[in-house]
ZAVONU-455709 format. One record per atom (N, C-alpha, C): x, y, z. Coordinates in pm, whole numbers, plus 50000, padded with zeros to 5 digits. Last residue first. Example, Ala and Ser with C-alpha at 12.3 -4.5 7.8 and 13.67 -1.06 7.14 Angstrom:
512854977550708513674989450714512905000350787513194943150780512304955050780513204967050780
//
This chain:
507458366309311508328374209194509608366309170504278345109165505498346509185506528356009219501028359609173502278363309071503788358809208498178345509271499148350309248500208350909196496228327609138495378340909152497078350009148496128300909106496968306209014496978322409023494948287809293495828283409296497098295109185491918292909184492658300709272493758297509306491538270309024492048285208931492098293009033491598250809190492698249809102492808265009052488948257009297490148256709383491398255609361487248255509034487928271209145489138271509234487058230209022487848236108929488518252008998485608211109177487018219709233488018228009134483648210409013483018207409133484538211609237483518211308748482038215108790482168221708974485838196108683485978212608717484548219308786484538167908742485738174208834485668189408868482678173508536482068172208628482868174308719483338202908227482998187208307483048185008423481748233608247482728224608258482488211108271479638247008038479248244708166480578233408176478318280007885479348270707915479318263808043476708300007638477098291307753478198280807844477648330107468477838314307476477288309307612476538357107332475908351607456476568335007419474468365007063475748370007160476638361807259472498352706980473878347206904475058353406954471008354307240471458340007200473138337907070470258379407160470968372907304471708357507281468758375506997469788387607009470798379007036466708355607086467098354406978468738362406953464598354707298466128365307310467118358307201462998333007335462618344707378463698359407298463558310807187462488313907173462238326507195466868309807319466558305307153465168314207136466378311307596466928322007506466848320207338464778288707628464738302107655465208314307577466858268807566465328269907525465228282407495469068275307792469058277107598467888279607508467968267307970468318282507956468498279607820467158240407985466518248807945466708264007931469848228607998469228228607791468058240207813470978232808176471588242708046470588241007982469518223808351469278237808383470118243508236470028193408296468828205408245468878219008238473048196208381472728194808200470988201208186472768198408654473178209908513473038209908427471288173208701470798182908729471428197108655472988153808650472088156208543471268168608550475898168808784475328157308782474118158308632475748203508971476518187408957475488176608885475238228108999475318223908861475848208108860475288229509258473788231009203473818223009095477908234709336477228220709358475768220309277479458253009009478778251409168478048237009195479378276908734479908260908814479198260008933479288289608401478318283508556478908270408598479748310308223480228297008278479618300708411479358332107920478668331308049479018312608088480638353507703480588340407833480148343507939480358378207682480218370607568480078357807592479398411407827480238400207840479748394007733479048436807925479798435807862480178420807854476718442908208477848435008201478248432408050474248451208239475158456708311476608454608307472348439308021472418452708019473338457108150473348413208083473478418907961473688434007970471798403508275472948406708290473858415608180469448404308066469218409008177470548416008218470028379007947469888392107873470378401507979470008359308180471008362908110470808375207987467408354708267468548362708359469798368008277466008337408121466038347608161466818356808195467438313108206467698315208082467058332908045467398312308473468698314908429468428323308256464638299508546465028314508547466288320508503464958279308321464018289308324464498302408379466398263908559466838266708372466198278908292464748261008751465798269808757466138272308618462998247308610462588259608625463878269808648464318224908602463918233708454463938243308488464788215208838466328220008755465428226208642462308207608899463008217008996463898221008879461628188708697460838198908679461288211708771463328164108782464238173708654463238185308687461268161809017463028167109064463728173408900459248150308912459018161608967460758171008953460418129208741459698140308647459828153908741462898110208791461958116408864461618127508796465378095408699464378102908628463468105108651467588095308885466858087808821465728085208742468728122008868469318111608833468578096008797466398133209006466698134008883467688127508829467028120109306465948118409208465848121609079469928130909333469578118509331467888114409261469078159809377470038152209223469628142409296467328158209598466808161809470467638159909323469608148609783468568141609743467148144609617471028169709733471798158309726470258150409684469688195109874470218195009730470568179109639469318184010167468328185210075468498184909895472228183510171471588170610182470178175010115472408213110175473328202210097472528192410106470518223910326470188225610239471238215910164469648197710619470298207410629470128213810453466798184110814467588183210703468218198510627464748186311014466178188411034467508189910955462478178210876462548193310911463988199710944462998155710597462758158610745462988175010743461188165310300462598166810358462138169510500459308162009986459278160110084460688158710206458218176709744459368164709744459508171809943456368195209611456368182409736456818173709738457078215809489456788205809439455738195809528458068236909727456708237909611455968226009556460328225109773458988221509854457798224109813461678227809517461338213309600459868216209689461748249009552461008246909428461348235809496463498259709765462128261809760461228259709644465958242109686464928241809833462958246309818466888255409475466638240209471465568239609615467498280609584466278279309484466128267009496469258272509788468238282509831467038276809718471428263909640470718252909720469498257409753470648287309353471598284009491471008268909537469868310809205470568304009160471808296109307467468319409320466758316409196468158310709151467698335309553466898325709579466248318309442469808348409490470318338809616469198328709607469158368009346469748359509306469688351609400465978385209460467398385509420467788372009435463028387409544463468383009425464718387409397463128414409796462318399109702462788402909579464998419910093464638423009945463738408709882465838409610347464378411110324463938415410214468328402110406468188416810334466998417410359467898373310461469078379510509468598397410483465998361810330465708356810481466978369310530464538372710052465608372310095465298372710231460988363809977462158377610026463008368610093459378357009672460198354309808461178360809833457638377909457458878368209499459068371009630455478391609429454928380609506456208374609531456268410409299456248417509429455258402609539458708406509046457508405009087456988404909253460998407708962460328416608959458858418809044463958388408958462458390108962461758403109026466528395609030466028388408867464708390608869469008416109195467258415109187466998410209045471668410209393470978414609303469388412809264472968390209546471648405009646471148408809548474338374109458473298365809546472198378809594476648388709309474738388309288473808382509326478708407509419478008400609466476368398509415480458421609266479778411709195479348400209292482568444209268481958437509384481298420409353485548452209064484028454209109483508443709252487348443008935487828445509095486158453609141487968437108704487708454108694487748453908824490398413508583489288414308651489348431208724491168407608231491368413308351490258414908488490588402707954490758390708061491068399208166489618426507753490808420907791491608409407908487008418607812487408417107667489138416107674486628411808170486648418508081487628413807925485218391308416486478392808316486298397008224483188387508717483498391908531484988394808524481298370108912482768369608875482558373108722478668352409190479528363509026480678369509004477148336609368478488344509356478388350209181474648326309581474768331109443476248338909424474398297809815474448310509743474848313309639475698272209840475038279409862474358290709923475958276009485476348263909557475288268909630477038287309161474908283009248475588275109334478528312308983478168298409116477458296209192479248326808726477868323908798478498309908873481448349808507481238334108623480378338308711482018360908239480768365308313480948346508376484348371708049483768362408096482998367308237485988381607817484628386007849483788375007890487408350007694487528366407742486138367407756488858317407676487738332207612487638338507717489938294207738490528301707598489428317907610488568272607856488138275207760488728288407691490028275108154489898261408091489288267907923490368304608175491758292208218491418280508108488088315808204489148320808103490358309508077486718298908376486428294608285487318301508136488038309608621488638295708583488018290408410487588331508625488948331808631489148312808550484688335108691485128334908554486478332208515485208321908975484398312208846484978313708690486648338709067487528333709036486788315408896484678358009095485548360509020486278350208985483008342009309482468340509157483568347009086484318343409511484448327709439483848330409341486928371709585485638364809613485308353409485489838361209708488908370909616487528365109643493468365509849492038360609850490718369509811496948359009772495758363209771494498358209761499828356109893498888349909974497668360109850503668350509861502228354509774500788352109807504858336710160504508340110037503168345309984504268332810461506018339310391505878342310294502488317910612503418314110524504218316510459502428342910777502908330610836503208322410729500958358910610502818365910712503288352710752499038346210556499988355310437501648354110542497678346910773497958335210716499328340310616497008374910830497698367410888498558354310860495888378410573497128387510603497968380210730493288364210698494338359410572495558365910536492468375910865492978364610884493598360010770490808402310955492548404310867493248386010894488518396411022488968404210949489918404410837488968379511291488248375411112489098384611024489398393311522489858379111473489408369811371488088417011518489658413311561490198401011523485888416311360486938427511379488338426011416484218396111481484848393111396486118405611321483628404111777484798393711761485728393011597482048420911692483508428311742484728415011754480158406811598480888416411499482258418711571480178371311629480128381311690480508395711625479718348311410480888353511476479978366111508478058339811216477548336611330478658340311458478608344311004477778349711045477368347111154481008332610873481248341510971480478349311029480308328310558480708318710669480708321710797479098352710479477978346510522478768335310581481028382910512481168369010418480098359810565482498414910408481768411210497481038392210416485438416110410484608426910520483588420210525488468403510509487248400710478486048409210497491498417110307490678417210438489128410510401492578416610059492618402910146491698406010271491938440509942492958437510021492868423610071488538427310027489168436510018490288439610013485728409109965487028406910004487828419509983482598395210064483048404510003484808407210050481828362709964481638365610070482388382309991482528329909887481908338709925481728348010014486078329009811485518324609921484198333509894489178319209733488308326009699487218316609811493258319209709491888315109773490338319909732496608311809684495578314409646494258310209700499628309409763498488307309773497598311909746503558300709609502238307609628500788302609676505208276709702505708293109612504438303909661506028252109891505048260609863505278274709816507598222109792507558233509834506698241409817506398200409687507988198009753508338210909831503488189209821504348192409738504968196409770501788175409985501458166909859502828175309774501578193910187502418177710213501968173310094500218214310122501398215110126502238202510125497318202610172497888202610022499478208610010497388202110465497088189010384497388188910230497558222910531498848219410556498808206310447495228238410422496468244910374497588231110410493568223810612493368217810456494718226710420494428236510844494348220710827494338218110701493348264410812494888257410825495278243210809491308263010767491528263610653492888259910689490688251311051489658243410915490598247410837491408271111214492328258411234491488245611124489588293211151491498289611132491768279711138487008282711220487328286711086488938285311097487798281911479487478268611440487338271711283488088307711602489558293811605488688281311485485518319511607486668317911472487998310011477483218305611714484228310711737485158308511664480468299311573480508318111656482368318711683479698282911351480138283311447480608301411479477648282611140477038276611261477588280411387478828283110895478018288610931477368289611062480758262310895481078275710934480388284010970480728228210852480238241510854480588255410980482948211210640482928219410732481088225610777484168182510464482938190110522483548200510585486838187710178486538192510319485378194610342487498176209924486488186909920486518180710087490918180409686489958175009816488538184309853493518175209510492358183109505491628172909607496638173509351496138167209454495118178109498498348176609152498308168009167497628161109355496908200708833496808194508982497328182409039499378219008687499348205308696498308203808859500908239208706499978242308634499118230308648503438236508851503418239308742502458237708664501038221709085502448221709032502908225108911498918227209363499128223009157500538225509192496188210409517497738213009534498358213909342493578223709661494238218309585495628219909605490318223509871491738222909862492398216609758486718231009923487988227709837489518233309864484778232010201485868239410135486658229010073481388227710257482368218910222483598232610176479248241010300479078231310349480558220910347479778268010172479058264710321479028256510395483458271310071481918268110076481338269510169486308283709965485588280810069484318280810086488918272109775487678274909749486678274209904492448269209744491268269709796489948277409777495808259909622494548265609605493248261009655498998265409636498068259009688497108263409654501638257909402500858265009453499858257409509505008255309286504008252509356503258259809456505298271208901505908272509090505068257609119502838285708727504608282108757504568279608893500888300608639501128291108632502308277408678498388325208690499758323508731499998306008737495718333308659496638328608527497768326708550495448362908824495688351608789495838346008685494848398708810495058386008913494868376908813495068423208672495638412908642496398400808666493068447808727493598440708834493868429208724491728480108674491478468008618493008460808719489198507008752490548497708780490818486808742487728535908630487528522608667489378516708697485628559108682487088558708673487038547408708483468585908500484028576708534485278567608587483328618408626483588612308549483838595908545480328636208822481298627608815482068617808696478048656408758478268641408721479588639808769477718680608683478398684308813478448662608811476048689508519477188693108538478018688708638473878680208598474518672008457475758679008482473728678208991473088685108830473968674708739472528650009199473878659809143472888669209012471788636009498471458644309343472348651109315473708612409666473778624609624473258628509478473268588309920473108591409783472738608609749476028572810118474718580610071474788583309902477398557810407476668556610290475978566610258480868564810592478888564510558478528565610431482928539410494482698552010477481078552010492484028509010466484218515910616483798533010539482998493710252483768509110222484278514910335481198473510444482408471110318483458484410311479798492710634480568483710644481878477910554477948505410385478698513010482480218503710541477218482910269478148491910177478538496710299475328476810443476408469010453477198477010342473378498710497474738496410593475668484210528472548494110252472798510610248474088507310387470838470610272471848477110146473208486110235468978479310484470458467310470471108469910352467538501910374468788503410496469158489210499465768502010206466588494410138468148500810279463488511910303463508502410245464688493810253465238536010533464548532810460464278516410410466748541610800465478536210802464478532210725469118550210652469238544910786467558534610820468458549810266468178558810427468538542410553467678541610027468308537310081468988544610192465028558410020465018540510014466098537110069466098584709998464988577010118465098562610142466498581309741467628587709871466528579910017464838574909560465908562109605466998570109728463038599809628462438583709663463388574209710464958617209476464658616809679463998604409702464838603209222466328607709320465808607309483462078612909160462868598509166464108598809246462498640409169461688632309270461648619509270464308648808981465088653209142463928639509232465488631608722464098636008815464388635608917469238628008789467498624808685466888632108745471738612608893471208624208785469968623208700473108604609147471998603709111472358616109021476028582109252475428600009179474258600709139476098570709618475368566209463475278582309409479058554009759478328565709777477748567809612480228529309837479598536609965478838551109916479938502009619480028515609663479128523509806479388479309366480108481809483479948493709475479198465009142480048469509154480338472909243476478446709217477548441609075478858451009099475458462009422475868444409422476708440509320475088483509314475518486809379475928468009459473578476809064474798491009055475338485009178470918468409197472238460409107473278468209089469938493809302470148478909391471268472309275469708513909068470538515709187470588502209273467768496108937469078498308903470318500808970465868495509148466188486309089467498484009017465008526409109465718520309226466308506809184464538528008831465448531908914466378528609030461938512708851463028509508706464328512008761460318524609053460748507509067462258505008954459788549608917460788547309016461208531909089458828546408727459868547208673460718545808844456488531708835457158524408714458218531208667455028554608904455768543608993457098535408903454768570808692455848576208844456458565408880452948568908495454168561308475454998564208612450998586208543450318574208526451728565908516452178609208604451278603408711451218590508694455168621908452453418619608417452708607808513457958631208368456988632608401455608629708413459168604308085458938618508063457808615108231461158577308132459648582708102459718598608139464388575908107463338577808165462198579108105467388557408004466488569907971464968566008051471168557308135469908551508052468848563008022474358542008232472908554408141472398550608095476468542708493475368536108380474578550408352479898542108569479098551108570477868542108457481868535908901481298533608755480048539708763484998550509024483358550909030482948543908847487448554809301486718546309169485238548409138488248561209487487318571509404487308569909306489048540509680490158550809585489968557609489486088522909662487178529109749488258536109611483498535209435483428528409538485198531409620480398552409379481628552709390482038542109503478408556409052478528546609234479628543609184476038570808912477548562208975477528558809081473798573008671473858567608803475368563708808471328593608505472498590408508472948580608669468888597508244468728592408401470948584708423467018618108020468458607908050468268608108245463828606507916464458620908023465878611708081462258603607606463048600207736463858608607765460318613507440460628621707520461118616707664458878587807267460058601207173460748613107231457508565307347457328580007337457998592907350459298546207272458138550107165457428561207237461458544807433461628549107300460608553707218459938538307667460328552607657460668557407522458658518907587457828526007587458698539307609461498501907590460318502407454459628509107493461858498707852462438510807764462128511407620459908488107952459878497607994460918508307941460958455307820459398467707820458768480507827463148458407933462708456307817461838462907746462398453008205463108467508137462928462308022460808431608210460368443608255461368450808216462608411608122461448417308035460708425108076464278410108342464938413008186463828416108098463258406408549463768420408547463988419108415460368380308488461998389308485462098402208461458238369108736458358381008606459638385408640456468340608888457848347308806457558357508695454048327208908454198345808921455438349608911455068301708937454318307408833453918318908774456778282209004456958302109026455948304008944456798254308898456788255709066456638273109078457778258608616456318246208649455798251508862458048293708477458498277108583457188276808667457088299008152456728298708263457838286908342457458314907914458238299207904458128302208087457078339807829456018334407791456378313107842456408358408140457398351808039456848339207922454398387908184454588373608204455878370108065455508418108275455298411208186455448399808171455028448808455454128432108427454008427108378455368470508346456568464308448455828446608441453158485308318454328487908239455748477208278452118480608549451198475408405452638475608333453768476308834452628486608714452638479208585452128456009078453318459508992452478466708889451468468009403450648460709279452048464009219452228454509749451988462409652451618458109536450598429209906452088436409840451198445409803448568413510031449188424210120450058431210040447688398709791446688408809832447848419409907449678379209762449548389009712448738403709724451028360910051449798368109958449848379809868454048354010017453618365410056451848365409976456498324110017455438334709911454538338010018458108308110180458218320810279456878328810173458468280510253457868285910109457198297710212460848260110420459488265710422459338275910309
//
């Protein structure tokens, strides 16, 4: 169902923030990127010669904290809103791309109390604000600080995977399906995609005895098991799970005792090297693996939105990079997130989610019972055969990607950008590349000679993760 909001009831977007794209999608037509609203909005701070520095950390466990900067509009009635949408906005991605139970505010004390409010027990943005609580097990908040009193930055870098030797098992856990592999000295010689759904079921024997089943099924393909590896949407800690959309339908206190720490369990029972990350790290993990390059930025549209960076030195910084919550659209007509109630974050512009609701826009037509894989399945099947409406779904997504990527730009240090996931299977990825390229050729010229794409062949498209989690751990 096509959840768009009359516009009359939203709020208005400020003039300064309202900037159509000029490479519209055929199905969003009120799409406006976050990437050309800041854009916009820091071309007017530059051109009026009295930006007010605006500082932001966010700390996350072992008093790690990353730190962004930027610059404000000077004081003045006619720009308030527009700086405090710019803000908060920042603080929402700060805190999905890296993680943290507690935000430094340094700016305009009255922008500061707006995003202290917002993200309040009862504010706007209280699903934010508790599930950090949850992740960090620490109460959430946001603290004005003076310039003095900032916090220094302190980041961690983690030199998970690329482990090649031994025999290893590797898994990828989906919504609709979990990947299993079996490698051998670097070598797959045995990869599977498992239905499951998880989503559905409340009692976690039936998640254990799913991943235990596919664990035993790629152990019997090899002579011995050295190490395991795993990735999974969802937020991962230590191996603990804190908090992951398979398991939403587990009870909390159930999932406390018998979710939580299931892979520490698994760990003790198979005796070896057990680690588990979340599936977009291990996107970029795999596209450092197969293509040689650093400063990698991994995007997976299955369904939901994952993210995964690898820094100039291939290391993963151990940030959060959940960007299914992050915010691409700006626009106060995007469809709100069924989970957060935020509008316009990733989940609903790079997933089965977006394929869904630019289908129905279209009027490609799906019994009511029909689940989002099978919906996904039958929209590649029409663009496979060259159904104008179904490629016109994959443009737009192409569209919003090709957008999105400046965008990421301003939070992420990166030079690659690899996109895998069921979304990307078939003819349906090849559009969504040519038209992000479009895009960025016409719009973001910069961007374009920065900025590679990359999209694997159709195997890695589709269990390449489950091989480059195979390699997450170190032998000793």
């Amino acid at each position: 169902m096509d959840n768009r909001t009359n516009a009359a009831s939203l709020w208005r977007l400020p003039e300064i923030l309202n900037v159509e794209p000029r490479i519209k999608p055929t199905f969003d037509p009120g799409f406006r990127p976050m990437s050309l609203a800041f854009l916009n909005y820091r071309k007017a701070v530059k051109d009026s010669g009295k930006g007010v520095p605006l500082k932001i950390g966010v700390e996350r466990e072992n008093g790690l904290i990353s730190k962004f900067e930027t610059e404000v509009l000077p004081p003045d009635p006619a720009f308030a809103e527009a700086t405090t949408i710019y803000a908060e906005r920042i603080v929402k991605f700060l805190l999905w791309s890296r993680g943290g139970w507690k935000v430094h505010f340094q700016g305009p004390r009255d922008v500061g109390e707006i995003v202290r409010k917002a993200y309040s027990p009862r504010g706007r943005r209280a699903f934010d604000a508790e599930l950090m609580d949850r992740v960090y097990e620490k109460e959430f908040q946001v603290e004005i600080v003076e310039p003095e009193d900032f916090p220094e930055s302190r980041e961690s870098e983690s030199a998970l995977g690329g482990h090649l030797d031994g025999c290893r098992i590797g898994f990828d856990l989906g919504a609709s399906d979990f990947k299993v592999a079996a490698v051998k000295d670097g070598e797959p010689v045995y990869s599977e995609e498992i239905p499951w759904t998880p989503g559905d079921r409340s009692d976690p024997r039936y998640h254990h005895e799913c991943i235990r089943n596919g664990l035993k099924k790629a152990a019997s393909r090899l002579p011995r098991v050295d190490a395991i590896g795993g990735s999974s949407a969802g937020i991962y800690i230590n191996n603990q799970v804190r908090i992951a959309s398979l398991f939403r339908s587990v009870p909390l206190d159930v999932f406390n005792v018998k979710v939580k720490d299931m892979f520490n369990e698994m760990k003790a029972e198979w005796g070896v090297p057990f680690e588990v990350i979340n599936d977009g790290e291990v996107t970029a993990l795999a596209g450092t693996m197969s293509l040689g390059e650093k400063a990698m930025l991994g995007l997976a549209m299955g369904s939901s939105q994952a993210g995964g960076f690898l820094n100039a030195e291939g290391h993963i910084p151990g940030w959060l990079d959940e960007l299914a919550f992050a915010p691409v659209d700006i626009s106060p007509e995007a469809v709100a997130d069924e989970w957060s109630g935020d509008r316009g974050v990733g989940a609903n512009y790079f997933s089965q989610q977006a394929v869904n609701k630019l289908a129905v826009r279209a009027g490609i037509g799906f019994p009511e019972d029909m689940r989002l894989p099978e919906r996904l399945k039958k929209v590649q099947g029409l663009a496979e055969k060259g159904d104008g409406t179904a490629w016109r779904v994959f443009e737009d997504i192409g569209i919003y990607l090709g957008y999105a990527v400046p965008y990421y730009e301003m939070f992420y240090d990166y030079r690659n950008l690899l996109i895998l996931g069921r979304v990307m299977s078939g003819t349906g990825g090849n559009i969504i590349m040519e038209k992000a390229a479009k895009v960025l050729h016409e719009e973001f010229p910069g961007t374009e000679s920065r900025v590679r794409l990359h999209l694997l062949d159709e195997k890695s498209r589709r269990v390449g993760q489950a091989v480059a989690a195979a390699s997450l751990p170190r032998i000793e």
